[in-house]
C-alpha positions in Angstrom: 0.0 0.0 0.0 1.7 3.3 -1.2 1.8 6.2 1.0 -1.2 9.2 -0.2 1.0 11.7 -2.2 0.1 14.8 0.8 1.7 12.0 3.9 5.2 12.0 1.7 7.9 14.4 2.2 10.6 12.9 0.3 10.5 10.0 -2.2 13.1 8.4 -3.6 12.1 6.7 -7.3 14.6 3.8 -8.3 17.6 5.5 -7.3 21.0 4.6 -8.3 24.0 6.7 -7.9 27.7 6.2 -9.4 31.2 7.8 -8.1 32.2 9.8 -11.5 30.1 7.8 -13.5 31.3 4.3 -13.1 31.4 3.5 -9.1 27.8 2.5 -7.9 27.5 3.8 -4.3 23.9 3.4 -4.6 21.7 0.9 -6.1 17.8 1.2 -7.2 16.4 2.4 -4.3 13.0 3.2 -3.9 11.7 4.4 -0.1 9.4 7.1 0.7 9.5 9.9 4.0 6.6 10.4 5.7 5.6 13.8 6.9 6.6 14.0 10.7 8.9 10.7 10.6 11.8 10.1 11.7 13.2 7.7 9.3 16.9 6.4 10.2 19.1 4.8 7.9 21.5 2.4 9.1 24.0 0.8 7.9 27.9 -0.2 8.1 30.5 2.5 7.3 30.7 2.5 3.7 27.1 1.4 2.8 25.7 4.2 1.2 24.0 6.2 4.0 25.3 9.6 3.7 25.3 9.3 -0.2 21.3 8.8 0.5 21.6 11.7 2.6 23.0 14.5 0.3 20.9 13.3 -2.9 17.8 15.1 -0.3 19.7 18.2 -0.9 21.1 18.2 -3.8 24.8 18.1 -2.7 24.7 15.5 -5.7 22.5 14.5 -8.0 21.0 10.6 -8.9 22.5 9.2 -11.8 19.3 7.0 -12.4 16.0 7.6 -11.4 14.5 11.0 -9.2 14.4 12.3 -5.8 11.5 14.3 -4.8 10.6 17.0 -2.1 7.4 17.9 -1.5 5.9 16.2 -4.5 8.6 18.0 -7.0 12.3 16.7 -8.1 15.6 18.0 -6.9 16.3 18.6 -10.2 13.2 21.5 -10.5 13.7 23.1 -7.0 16.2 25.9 -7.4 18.5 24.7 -5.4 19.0 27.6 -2.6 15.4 27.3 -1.8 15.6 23.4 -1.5 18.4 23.8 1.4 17.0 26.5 2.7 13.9 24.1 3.6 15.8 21.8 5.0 18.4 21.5 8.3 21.5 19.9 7.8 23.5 18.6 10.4 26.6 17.0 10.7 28.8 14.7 13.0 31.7 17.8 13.0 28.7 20.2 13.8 30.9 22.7 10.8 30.1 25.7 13.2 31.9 28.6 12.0 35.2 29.0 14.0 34.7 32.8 13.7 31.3 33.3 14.4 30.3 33.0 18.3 27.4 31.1 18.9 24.5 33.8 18.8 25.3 34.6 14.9 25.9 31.1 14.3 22.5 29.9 15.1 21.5 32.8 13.4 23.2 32.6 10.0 20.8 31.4 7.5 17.7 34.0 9.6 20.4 36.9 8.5 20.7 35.6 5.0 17.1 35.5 4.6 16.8 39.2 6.1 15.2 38.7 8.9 14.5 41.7 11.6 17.2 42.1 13.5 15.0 42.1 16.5 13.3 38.7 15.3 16.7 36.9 14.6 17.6 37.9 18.5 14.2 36.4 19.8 14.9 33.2 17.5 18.7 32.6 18.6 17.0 32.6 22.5 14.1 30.7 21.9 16.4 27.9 20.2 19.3 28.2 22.7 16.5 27.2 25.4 14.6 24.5 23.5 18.2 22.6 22.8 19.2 23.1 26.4 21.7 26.2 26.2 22.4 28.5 28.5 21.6 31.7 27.1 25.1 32.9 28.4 27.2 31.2 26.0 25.7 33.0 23.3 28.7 35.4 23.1 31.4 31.9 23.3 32.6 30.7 19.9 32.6 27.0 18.9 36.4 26.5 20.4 35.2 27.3 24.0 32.5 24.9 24.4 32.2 21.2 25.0 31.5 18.9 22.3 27.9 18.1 23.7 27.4 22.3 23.4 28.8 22.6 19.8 26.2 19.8 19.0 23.6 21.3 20.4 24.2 24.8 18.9 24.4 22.5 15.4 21.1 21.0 15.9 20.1 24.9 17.0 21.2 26.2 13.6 19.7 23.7 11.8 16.7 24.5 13.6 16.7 27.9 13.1 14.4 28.8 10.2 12.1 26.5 11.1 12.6 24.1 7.7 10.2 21.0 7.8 12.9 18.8 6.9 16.3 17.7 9.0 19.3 15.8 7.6 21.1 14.3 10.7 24.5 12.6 9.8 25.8 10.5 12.4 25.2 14.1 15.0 26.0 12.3 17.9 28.5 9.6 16.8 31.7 11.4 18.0 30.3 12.4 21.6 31.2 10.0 24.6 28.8 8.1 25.8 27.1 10.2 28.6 26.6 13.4 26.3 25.2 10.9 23.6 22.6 9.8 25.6 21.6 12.5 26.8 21.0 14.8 23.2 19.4 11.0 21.8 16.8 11.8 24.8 16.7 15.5 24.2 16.0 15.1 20.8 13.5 12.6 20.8 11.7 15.0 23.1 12.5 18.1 20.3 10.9 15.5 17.6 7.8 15.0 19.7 7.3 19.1 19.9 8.4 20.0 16.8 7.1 16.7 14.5 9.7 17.7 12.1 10.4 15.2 9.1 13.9 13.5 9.7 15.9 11.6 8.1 18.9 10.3 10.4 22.2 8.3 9.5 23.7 5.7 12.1 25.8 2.3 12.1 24.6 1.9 15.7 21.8 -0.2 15.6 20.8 1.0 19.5 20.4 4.7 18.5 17.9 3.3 15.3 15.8 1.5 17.8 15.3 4.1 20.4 15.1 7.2 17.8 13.1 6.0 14.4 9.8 5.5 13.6 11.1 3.0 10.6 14.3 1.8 10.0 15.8 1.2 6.4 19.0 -0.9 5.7 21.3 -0.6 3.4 23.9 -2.7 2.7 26.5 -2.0 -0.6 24.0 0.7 -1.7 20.8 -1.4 -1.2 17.8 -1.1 0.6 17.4 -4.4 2.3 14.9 -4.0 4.5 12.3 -1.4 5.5 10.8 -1.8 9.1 9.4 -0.2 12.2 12.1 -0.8 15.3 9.9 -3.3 16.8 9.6 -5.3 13.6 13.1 -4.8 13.1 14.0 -7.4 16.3 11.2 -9.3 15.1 12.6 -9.8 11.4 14.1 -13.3 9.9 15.6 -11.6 7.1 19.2 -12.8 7.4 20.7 -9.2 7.0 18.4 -7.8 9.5 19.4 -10.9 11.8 22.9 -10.9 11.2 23.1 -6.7 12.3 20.4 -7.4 15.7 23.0 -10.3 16.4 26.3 -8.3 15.9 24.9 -6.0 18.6 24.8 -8.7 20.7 20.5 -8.5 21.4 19.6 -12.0 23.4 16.9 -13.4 21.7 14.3 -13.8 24.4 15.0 -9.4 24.1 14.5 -9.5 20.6 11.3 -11.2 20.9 9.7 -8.4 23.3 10.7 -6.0 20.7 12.6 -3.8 22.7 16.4 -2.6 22.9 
């Protein structure tokens, strides 16, 4: 049963992509987004994840078949006004070394000539709703903690209020501790701000706690499409294989819970 056309946010049609024309990083794929998702896609290093990622965008282009956003291909969006709908962010954050946090978050308000006045009230509101305190505003990226420079990513990303979010491993560098706690901070972001996300991970914990579906891909494929309880549940052997590399007992798999 296919998704109605007003429930999809992105759709990708029989996808392939290929590293200067010969190299296929990605294979036929064909998956839908649902408005308000969070659809992660997980996969080993190497897989085609982030590929997936930047054909959203149009930080490349498919070689075969069409992405579309909001019902209309990448390749008929002027390309400004595509990213400008959609928050990107990244593992490395890419904060601006020269910029302190306040016109960081700001940035893409100020290129789209926003009141000064209303960029201020924006760069507050989102410093409290990622868990800032409103006194770094005036710190630059160097003199704050990893866990900060994330949040002020996710904050930046945030702050034009685009209905799509790109999320590329954001978490995967942080120690443990800090990881858990932004994987709980944003889960209670995604519930307030029903955003549509599409999130890249290898670790098959942070699928399970922080999608709504899961898609695997393995050398560029889509393997397997599933919610995270029917994820534990799956016989697929790919699916097994990955739930048994991270070690899940079985009698856990069966309650469908991490």
């Amino acid at each position: 049963m296919t998704d109605p056309a007003d429930n999809v946010a992105v759709e990708f049609r029989n996808v392939s992509y290929h590293l200067n024309g010969t190299r296929e990083l990605l294979h036929n794929v064909s998956i839908t987004v649902r408005r308000g998702e969070t659809l992660v896609l997980l996969g080993r290093s190497g897989s085609g994840k982030t590929t997936t990622l930047k054909l959203i965008n149009h930080l490349l282009e498919p070689s075969e078949g069409e992405i579309l956003v909001n019902g209309q291909s990448t390749r008929e969006w002027d390309v400004i006004r595509l990213r400008r709908m959609i928050g990107y962010v990244i593992q490395e954050v890419g904060l601006f070394p020269h910029f302190n946090v306040a016109r960081n978050i700001g940035l893409v308000p100020q290129i789209e000539d926003w009141p000064v006045s209303r960029i201020q009230q924006r760069v507050e509101e989102l410093m409290q709703l990622v868990g800032l305190d409103r006194q770094l505003a005036s710190r630059y990226p160097r003199e704050l903690s990893g866990g900060q420079r994330q949040r002020v990513g996710v904050a930046r990303a945030l702050a034009a209020d685009p209905p799509i979010l790109l999320m590329d491993e954001p978490f995967g560098a942080l120690d443990p501790i800090t990881r858990a706690e932004l994987q709980r901070e944003f889960l209670a972001l995604q519930k307030r701000l029903q955003k549509t996300v599409v999130f890249v991970t290898h670790d098959l914990r942070e699928a399970l706690l922080l999608g709504t579906r899961i898609a695997l891909i393995e050398s560029g494929r889509l393997v397997a499409l599933h919610t995270p309880e029917e994820f534990l549940y799956s016989k697929e052997a790919m699916v097994a294989a990955y739930v048994d590399a991270f070690g899940f007992e079985s009698d856990l798999r069966k309650r469908g819970q991490p």
